[in-house]
VEXDREN-2710 file (C-alpha; in Angstrom, 1 decimal):
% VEXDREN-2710
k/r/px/py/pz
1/UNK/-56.9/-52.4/89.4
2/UNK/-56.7/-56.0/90.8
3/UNK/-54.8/-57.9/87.4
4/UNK/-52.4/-59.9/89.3
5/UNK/-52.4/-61.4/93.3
6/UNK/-51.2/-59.0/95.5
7/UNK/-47.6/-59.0/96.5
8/UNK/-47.6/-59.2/101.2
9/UNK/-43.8/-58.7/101.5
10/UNK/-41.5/-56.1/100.6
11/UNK/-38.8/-56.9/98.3
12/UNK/-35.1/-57.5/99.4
13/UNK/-33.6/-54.2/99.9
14/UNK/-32.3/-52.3/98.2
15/UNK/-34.6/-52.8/95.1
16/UNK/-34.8/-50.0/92.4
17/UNK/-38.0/-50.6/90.3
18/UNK/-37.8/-49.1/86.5
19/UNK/-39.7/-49.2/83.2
20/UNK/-37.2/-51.9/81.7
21/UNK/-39.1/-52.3/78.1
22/UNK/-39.2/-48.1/77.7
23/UNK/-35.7/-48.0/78.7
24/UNK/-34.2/-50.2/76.2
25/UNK/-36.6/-48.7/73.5
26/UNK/-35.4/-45.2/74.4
27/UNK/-32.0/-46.1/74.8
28/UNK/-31.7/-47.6/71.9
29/UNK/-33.6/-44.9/69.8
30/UNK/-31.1/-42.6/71.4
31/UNK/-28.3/-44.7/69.5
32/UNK/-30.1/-45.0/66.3
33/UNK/-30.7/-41.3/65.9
34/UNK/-27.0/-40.7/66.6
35/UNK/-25.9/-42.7/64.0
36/UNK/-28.4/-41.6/61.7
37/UNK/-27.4/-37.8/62.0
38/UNK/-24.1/-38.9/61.9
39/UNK/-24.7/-40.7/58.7
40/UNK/-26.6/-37.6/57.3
41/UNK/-24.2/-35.1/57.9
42/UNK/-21.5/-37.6/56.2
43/UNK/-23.0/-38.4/53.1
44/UNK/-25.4/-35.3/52.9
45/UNK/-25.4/-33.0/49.8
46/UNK/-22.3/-32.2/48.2
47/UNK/-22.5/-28.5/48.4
48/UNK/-23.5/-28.3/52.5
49/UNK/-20.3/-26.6/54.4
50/UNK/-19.0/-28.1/57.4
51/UNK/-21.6/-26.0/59.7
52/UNK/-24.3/-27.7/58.0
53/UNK/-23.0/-31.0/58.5
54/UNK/-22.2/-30.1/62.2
55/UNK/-25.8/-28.5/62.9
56/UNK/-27.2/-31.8/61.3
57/UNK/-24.9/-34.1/63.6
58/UNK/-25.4/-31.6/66.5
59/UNK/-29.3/-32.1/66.0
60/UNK/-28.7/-36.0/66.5
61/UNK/-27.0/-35.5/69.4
62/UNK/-29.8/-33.3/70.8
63/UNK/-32.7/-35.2/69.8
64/UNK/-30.6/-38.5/71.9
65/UNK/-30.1/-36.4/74.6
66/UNK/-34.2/-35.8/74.9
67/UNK/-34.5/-39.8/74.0
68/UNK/-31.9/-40.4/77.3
69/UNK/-33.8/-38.0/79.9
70/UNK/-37.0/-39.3/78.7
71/UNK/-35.8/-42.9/80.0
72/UNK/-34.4/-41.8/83.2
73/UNK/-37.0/-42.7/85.0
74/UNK/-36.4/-45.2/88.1
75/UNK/-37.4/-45.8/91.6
76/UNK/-34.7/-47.0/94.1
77/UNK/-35.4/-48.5/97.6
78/UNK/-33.2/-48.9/100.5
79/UNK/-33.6/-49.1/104.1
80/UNK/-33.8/-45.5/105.3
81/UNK/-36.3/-44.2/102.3
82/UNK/-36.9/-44.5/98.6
83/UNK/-35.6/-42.1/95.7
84/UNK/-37.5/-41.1/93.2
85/UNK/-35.9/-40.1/89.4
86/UNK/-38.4/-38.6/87.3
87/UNK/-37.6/-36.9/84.3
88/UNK/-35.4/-33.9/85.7
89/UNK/-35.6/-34.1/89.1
90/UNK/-34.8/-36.4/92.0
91/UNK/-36.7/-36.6/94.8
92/UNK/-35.2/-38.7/98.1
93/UNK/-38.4/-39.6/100.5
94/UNK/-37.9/-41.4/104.1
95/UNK/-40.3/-43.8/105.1
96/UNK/-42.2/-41.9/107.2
97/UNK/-42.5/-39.2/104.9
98/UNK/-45.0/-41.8/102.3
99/UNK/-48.3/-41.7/103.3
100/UNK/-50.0/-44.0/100.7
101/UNK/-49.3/-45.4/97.2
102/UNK/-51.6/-45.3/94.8
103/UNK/-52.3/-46.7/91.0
104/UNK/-55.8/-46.0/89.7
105/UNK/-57.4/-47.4/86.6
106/UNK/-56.1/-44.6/84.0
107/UNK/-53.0/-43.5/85.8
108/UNK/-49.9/-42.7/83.7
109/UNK/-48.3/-44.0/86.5
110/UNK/-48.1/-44.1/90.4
111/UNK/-48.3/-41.8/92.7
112/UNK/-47.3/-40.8/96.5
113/UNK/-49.6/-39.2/99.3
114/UNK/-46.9/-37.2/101.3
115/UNK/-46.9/-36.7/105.3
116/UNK/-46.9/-33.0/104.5
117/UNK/-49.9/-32.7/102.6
118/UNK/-48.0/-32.8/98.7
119/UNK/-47.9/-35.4/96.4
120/UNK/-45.2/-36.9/94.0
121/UNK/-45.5/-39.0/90.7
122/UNK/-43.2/-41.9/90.8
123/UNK/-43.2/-42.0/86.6
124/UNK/-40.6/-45.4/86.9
125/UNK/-43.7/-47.4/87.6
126/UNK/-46.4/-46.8/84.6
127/UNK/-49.1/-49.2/83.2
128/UNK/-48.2/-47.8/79.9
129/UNK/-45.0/-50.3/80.3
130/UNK/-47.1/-53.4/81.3
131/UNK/-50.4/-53.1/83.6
132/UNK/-49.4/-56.7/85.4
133/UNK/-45.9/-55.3/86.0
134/UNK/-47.1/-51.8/87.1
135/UNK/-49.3/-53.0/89.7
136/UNK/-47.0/-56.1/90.9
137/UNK/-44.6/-52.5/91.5
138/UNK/-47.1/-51.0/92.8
139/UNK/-47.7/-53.0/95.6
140/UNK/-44.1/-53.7/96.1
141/UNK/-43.8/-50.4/96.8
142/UNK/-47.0/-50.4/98.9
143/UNK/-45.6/-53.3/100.9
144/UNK/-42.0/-51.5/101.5
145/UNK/-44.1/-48.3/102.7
146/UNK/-46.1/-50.2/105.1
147/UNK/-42.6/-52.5/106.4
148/UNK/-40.4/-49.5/107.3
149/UNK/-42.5/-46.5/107.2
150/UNK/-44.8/-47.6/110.0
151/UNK/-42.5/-48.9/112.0
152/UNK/-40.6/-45.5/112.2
153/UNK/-43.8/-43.2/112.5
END
C-alpha cells in the first residue's frame, strides 16, 4: 500500500493515533439511540407499565453502551512504549517488545509482530476509516518503532 509519501520521523511524543471519523459517528449514534429509547418509553403505548417502559429505556442504554466500546479503539505513544486499546482489552507494549508494523492491502487494520513470537491488532489504525490516513499512521507508528525500539534492543 504506497497511497501517500512515507512519513521518515516519528511524531512528537506522546502521540495517541485514533479512528477520529468512527469515533464521532459511534459516539454520536450512542447519544441518538439514548434519546430515542428514551423518547420511546415516554410516549410509547398507553397501556405499557413502567417495566415496559424501563426495559425499552434500559435497551437504549445497552445498545449505547455496545456503540461506546465499539469506538474505544486508540493507540497511544510515549517514550517508554505504546498502548494499545482495542475493543476490551488494553495491551501496554515497550519498544523493544515491537518487532514490525505492518498494513497489507485488505487489512481491517494494523498489526504488530511481537519479540516473543505473538502478534497484536492495533484496531485504532484501520483503512476502513481512510486508507491515506491509515497508512500515514501506519508509518508513524513504523517510524516510532524503529526511533526508540532499536535504540533500546
Amino acid at each position: 500500500m504506497t497511497t501517500s509519501p512515507s512519513v521518515t520521523a516519528a511524531p512528537p511524543l506522546p502521540h495517541t493515533w485514533q479512528p477520529l471519523l468512527t469515533r464521532v459517528v459511534l459516539l454520536g449514534l450512542a447519544a441518538v439511540s439514548v434519546a430515542f429509547f428514551a423518547l420511546i418509553a415516554v410516549i410509547g403505548a398507553p397501556d405499557w407499565q413502567r417495566h415496559d417502559r424501563v426495559g425499552i429505556g434500559g435497551s437504549g442504554v445497552l445498545f449505547a453502551l455496545v456503540l461506546v466500546v465499539l469506538a474505544r479503539p486508540r493507540a497511544r505513544a510515549d517514550r517508554d512504549g505504546l498502548t494499545v486499546v482495542n475493543f476490551v482489552r488494553r495491551r501496554r507494549l515497550a519498544w523493544p517488545e515491537i518487532v514490525a508494523v505492518n498494513l497489507h492491502q485488505g487489512d481491517p487494520w494494523v498489526t504488530l509482530d511481537l519479540a516473543d513470537g505473538g502478534t497484536l491488532a492495533v484496531v485504532a489504525i484501520q483503512p476502513g476509516a481512510g486508507r491515506r490516513q491509515a497508512w500515514r499512521m501506519t508509518q508513524e507508528l513504523r517510524a516510532c518503532v524503529d526511533a526508540y525500539g532499536t535504540a533500546r534492543r
